[in-house]
PQR file of N, CA, C, O and H, with PARSE charges and radii, in Angstrom:
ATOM      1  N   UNK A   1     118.469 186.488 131.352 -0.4000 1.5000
ATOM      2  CA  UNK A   1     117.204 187.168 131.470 -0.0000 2.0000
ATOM      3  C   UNK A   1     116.140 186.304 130.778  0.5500 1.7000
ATOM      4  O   UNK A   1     116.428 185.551 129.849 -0.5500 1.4000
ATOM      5  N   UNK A   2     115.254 186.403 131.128 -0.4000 1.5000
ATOM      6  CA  UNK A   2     114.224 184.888 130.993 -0.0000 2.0000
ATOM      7  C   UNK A   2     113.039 186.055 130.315  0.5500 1.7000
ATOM      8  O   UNK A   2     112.852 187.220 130.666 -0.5500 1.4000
ATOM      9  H   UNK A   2     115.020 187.015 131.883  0.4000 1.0000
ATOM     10  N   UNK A   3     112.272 185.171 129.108 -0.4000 1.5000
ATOM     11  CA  UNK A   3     111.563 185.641 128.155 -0.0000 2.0000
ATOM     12  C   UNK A   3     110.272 186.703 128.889  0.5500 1.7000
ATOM     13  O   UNK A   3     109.866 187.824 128.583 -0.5500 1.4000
ATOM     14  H   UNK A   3     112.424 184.225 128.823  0.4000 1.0000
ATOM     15  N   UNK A   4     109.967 185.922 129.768 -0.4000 1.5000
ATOM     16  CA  UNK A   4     109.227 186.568 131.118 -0.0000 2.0000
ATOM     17  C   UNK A   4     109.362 188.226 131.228  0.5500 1.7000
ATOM     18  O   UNK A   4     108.674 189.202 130.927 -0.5500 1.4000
ATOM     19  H   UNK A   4     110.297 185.011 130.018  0.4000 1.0000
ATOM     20  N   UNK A   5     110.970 187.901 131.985 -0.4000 1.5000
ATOM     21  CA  UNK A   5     110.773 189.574 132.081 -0.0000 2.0000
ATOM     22  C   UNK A   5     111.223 190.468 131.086  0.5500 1.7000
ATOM     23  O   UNK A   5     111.448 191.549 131.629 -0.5500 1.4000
ATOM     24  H   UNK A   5     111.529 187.109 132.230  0.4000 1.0000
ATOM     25  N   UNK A   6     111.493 190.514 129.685 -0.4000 1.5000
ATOM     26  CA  UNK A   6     111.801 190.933 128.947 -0.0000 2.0000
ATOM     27  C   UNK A   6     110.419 191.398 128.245  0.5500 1.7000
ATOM     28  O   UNK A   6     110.589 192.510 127.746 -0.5500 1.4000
ATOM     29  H   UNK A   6     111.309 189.636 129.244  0.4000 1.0000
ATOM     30  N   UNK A   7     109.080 190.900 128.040 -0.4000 1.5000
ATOM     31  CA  UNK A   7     107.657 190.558 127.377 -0.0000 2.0000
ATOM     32  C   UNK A   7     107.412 191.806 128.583  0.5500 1.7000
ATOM     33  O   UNK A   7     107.005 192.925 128.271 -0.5500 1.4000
ATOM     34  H   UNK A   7     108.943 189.996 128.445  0.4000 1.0000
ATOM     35  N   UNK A   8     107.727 191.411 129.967 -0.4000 1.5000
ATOM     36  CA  UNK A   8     106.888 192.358 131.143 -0.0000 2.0000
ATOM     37  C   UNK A   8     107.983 193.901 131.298  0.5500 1.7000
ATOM     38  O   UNK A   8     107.422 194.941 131.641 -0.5500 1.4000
ATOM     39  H   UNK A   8     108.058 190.502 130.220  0.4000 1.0000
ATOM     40  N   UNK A   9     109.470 193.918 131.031 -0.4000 1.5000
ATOM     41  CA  UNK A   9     109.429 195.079 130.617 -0.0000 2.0000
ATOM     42  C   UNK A   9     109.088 195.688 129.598  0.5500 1.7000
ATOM     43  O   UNK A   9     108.659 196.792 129.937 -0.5500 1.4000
ATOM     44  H   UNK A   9     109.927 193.073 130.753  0.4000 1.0000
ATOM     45  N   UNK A  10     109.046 195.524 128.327 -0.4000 1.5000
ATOM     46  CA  UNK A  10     108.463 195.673 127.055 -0.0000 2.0000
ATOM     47  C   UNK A  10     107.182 196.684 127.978  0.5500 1.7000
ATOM     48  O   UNK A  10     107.123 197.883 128.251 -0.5500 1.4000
ATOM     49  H   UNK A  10     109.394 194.628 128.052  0.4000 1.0000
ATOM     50  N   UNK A  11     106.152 195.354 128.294 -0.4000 1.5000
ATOM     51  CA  UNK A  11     104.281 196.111 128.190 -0.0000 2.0000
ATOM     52  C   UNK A  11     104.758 197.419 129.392  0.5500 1.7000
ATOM     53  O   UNK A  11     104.200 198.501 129.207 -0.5500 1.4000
ATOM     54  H   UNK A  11     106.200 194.380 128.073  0.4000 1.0000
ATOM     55  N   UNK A  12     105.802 197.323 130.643 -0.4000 1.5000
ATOM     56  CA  UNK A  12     105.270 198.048 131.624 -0.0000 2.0000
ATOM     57  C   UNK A  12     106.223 199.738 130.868  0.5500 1.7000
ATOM     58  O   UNK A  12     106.352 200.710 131.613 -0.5500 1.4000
ATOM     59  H   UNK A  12     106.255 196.444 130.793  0.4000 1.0000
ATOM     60  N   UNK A  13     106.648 199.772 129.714 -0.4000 1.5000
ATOM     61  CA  UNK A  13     107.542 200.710 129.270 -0.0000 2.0000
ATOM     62  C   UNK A  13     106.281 200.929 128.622  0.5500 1.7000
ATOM     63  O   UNK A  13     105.662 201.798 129.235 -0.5500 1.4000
ATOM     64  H   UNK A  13     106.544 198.983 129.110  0.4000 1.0000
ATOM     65  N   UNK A  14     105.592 200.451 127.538 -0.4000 1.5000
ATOM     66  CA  UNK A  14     104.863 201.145 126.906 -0.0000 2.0000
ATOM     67  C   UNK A  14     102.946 201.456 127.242  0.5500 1.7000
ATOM     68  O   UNK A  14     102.005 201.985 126.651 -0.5500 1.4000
ATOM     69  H   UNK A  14     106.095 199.745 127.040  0.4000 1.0000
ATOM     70  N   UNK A  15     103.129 200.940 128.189 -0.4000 1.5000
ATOM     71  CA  UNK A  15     102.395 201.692 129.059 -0.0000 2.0000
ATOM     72  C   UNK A  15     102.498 202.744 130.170  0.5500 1.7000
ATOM     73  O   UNK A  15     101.554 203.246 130.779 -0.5500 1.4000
ATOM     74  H   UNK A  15     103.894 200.511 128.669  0.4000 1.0000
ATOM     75  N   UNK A  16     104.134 203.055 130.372 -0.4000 1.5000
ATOM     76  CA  UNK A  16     104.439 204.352 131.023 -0.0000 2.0000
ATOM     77  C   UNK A  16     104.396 205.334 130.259  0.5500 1.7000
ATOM     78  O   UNK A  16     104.260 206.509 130.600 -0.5500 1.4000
ATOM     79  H   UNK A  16     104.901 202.647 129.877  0.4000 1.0000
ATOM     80  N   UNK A  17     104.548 204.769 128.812 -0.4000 1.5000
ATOM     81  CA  UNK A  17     105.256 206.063 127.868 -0.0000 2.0000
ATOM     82  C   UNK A  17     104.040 206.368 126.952  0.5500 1.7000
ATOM     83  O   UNK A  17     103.966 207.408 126.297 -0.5500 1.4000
ATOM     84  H   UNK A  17     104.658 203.814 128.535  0.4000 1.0000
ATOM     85  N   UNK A  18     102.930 205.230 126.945 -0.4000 1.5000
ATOM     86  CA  UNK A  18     102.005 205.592 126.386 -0.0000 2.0000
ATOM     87  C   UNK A  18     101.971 205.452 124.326  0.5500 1.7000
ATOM     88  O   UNK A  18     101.345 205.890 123.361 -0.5500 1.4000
ATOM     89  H   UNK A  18     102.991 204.385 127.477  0.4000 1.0000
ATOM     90  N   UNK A  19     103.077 204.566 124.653 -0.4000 1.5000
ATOM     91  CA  UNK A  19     103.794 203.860 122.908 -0.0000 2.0000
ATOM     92  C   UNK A  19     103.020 202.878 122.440  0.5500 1.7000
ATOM     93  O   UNK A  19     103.664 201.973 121.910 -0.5500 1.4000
ATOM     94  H   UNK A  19     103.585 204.211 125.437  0.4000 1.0000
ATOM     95  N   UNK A  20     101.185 202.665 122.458 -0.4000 1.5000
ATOM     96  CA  UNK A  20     101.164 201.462 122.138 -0.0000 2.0000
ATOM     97  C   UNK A  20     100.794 200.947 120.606  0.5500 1.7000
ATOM     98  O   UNK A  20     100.415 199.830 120.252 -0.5500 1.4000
ATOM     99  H   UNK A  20     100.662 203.400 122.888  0.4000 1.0000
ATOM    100  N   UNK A  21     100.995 201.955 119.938 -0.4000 1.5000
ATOM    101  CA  UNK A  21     101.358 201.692 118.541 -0.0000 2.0000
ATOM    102  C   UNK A  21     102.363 201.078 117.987  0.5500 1.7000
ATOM    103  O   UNK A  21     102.406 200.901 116.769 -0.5500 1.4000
ATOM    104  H   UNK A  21     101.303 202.862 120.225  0.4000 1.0000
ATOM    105  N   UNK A  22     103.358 200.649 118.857 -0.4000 1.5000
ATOM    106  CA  UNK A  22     105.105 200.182 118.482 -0.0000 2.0000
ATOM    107  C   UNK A  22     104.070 198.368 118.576  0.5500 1.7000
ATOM    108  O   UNK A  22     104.115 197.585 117.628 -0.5500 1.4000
ATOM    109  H   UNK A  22     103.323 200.792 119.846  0.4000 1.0000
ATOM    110  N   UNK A  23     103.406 198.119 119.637 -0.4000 1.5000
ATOM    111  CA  UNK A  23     103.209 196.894 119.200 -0.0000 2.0000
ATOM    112  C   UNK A  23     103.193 196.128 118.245  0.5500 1.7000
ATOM    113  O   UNK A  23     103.905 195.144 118.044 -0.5500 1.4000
ATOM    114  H   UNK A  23     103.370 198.756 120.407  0.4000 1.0000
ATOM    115  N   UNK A  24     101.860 196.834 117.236 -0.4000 1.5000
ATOM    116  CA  UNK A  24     101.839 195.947 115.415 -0.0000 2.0000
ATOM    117  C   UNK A  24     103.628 195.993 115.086  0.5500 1.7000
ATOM    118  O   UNK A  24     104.264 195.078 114.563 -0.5500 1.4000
ATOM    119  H   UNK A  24     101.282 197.634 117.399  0.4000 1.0000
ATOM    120  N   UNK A  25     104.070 197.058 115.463 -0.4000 1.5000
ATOM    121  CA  UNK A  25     105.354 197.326 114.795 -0.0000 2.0000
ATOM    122  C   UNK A  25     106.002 196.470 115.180  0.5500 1.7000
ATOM    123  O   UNK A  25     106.500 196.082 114.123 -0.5500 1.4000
ATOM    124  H   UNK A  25     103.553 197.801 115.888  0.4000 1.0000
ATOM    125  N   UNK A  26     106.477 195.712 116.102 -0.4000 1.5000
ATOM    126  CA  UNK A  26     107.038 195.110 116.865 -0.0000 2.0000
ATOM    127  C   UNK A  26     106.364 193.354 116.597  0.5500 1.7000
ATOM    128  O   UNK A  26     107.055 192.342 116.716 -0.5500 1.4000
ATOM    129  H   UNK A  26     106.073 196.027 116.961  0.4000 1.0000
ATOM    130  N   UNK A  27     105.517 193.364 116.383 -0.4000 1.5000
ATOM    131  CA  UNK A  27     105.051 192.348 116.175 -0.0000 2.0000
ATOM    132  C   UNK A  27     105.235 191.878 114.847  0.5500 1.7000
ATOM    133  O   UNK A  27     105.368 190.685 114.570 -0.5500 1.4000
ATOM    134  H   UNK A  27     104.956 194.186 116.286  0.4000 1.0000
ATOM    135  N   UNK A  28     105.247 193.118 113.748 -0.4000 1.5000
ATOM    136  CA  UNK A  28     105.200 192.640 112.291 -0.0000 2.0000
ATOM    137  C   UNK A  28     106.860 192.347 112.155  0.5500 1.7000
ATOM    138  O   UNK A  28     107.038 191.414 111.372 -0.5500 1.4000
ATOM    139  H   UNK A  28     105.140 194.087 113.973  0.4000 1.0000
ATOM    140  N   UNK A  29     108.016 192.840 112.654 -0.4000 1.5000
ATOM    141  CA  UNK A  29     109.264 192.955 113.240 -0.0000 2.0000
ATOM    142  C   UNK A  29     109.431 190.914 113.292  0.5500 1.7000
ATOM    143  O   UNK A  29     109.819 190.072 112.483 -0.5500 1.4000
ATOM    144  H   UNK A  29     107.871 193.597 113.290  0.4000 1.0000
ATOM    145  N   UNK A  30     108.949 190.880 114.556 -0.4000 1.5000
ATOM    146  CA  UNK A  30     109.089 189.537 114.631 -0.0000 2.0000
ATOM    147  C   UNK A  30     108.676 188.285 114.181  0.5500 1.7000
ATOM    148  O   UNK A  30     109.235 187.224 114.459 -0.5500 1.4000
ATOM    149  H   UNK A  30     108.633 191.564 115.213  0.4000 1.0000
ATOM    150  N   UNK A  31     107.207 188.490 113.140 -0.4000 1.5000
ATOM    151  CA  UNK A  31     106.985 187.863 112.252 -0.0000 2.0000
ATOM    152  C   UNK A  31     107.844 187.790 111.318  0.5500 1.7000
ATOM    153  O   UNK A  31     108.335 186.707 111.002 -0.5500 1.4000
ATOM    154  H   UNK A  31     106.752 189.352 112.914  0.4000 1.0000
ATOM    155  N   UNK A  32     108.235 189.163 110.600 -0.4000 1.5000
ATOM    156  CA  UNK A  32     109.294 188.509 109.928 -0.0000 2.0000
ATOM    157  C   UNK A  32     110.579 188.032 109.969  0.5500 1.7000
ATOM    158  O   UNK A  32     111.124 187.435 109.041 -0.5500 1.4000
ATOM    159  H   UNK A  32     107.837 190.044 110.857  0.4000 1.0000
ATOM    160  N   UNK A  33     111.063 188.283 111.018 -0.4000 1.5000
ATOM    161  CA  UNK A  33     112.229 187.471 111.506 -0.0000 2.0000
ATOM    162  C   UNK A  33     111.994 186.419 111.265  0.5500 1.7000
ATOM    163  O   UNK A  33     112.361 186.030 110.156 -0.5500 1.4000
ATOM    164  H   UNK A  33     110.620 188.768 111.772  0.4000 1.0000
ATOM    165  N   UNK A  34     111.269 185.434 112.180 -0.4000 1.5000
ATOM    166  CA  UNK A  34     110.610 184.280 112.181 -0.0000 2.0000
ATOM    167  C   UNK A  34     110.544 183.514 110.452  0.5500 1.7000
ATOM    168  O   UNK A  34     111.383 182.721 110.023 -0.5500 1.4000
ATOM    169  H   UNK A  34     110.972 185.749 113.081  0.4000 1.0000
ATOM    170  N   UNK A  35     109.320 184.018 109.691 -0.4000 1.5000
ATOM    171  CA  UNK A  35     109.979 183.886 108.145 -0.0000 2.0000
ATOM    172  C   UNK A  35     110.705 183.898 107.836  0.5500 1.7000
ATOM    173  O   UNK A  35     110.617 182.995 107.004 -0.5500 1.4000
ATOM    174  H   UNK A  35     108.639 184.661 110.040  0.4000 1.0000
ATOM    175  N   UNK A  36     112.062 184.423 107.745 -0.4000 1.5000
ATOM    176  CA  UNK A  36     112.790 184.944 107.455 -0.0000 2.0000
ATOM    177  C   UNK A  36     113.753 182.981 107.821  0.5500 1.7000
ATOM    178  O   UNK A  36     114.086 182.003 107.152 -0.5500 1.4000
ATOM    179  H   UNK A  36     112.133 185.156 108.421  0.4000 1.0000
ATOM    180  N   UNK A  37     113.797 183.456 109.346 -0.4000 1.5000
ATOM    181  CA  UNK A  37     114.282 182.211 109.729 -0.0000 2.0000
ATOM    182  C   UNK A  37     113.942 181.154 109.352  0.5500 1.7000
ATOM    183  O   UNK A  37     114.899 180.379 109.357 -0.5500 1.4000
ATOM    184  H   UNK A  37     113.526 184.250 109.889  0.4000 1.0000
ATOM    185  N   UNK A  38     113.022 180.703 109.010 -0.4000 1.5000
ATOM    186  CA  UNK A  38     112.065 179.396 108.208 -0.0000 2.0000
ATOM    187  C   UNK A  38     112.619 179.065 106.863  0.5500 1.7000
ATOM    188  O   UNK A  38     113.068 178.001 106.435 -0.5500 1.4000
ATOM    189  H   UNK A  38     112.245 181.333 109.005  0.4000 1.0000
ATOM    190  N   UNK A  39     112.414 180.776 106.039 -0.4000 1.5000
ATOM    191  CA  UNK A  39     113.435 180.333 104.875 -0.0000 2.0000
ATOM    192  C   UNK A  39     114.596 180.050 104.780  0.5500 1.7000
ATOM    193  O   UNK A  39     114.827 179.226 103.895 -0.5500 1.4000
ATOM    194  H   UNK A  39     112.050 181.640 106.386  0.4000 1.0000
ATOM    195  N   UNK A  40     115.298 180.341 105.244 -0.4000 1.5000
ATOM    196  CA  UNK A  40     116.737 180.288 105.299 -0.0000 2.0000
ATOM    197  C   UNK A  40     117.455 178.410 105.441  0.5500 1.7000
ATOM    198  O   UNK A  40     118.295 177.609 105.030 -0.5500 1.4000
ATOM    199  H   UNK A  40     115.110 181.011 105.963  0.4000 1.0000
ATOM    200  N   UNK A  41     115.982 178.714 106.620 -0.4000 1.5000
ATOM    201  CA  UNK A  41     116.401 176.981 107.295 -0.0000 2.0000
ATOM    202  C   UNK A  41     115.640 175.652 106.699  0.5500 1.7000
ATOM    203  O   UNK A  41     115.509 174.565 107.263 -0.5500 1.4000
ATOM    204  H   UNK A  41     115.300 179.365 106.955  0.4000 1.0000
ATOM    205  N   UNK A  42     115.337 175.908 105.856 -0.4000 1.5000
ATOM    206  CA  UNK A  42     114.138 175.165 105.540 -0.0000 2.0000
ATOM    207  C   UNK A  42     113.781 175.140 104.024  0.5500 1.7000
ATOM    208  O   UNK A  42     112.858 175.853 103.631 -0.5500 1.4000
ATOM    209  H   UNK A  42     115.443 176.791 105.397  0.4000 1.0000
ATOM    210  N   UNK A  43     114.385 174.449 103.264 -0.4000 1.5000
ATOM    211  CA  UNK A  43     114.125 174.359 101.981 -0.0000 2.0000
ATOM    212  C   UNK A  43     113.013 173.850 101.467  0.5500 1.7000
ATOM    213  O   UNK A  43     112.771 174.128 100.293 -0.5500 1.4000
ATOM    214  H   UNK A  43     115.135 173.869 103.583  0.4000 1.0000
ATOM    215  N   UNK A  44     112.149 173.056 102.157 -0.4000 1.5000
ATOM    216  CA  UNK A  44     110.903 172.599 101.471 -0.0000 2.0000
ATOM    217  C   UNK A  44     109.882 173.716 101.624  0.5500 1.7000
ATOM    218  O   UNK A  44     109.049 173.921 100.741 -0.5500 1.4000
ATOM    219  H   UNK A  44     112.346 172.830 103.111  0.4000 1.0000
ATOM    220  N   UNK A  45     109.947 174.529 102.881 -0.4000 1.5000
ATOM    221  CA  UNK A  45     108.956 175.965 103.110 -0.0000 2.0000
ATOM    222  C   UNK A  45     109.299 177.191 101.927  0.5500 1.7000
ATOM    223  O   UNK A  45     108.480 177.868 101.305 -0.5500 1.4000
ATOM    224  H   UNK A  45     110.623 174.362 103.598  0.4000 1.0000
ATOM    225  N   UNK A  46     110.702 177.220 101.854 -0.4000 1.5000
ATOM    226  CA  UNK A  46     111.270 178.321 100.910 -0.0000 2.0000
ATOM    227  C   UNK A  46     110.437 178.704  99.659  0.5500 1.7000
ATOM    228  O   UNK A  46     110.538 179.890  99.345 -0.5500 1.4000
ATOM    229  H   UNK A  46     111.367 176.670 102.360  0.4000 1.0000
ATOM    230  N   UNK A  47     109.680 177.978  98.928 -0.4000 1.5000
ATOM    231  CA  UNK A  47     108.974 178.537  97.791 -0.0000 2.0000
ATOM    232  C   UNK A  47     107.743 179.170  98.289  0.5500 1.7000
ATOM    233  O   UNK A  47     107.393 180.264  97.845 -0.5500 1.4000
ATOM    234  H   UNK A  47     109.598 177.015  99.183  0.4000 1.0000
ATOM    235  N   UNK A  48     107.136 178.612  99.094 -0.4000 1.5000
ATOM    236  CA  UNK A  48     106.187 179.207  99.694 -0.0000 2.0000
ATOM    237  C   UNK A  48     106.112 180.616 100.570  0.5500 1.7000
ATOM    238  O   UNK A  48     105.139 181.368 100.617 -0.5500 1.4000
ATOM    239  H   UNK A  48     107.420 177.723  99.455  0.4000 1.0000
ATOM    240  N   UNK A  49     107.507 180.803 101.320 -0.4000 1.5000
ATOM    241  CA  UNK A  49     107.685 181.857 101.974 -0.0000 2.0000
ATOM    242  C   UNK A  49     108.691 183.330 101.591  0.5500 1.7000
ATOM    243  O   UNK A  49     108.990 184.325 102.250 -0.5500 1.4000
ATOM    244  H   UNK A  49     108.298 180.192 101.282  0.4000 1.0000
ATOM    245  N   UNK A  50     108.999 182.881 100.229 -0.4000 1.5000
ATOM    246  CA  UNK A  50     109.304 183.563  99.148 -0.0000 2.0000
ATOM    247  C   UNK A  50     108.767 184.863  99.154  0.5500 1.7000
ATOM    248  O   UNK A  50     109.043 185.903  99.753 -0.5500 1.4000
ATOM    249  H   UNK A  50     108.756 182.073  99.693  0.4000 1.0000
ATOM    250  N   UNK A  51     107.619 184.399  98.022 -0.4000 1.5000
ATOM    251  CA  UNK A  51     106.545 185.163  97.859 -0.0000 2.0000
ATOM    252  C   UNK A  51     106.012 186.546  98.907  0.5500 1.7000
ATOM    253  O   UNK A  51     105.848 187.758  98.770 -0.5500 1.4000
ATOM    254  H   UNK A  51     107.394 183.555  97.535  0.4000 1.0000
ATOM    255  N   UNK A  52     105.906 185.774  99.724 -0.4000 1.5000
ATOM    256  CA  UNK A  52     105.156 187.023 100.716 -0.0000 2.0000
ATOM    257  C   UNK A  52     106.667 188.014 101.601  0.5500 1.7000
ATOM    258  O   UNK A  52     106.618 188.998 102.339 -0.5500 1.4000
ATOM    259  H   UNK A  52     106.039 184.789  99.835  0.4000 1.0000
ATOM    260  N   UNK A  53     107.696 187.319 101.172 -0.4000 1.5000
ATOM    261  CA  UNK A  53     108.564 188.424 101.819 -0.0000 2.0000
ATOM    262  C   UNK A  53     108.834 189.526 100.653  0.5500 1.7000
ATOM    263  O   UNK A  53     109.506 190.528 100.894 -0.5500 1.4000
ATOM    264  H   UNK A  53     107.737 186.519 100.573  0.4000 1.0000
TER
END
């Protein structure tokens, strides 16, 4: 399943259901994953991305 339609079921669900508050949620979700992943992998970022988790 290609990033495509996963992004286009996502918007066409929460615009049936009328959920579009889950976005920030969903978004702050994958920001920190992302951090998350950086620190882990990445020792010169790690002091820096510390802090804000």
């Amino acid at each position: 399943m290609s990033r495509q339609t996963i992004l286009t079921e996502y918007w066409e669900f929460l615009k049936y259901q009328k959920k579009f508050w889950l976005v920030p949620v969903v978004a702050i979700l994958v920001f920190m994953g992302v951090l998350l992943a950086f620190a882990t992998s990445s020792t010169t970022i790690a002091p820096f991305i510390y802090p804000l988790l």
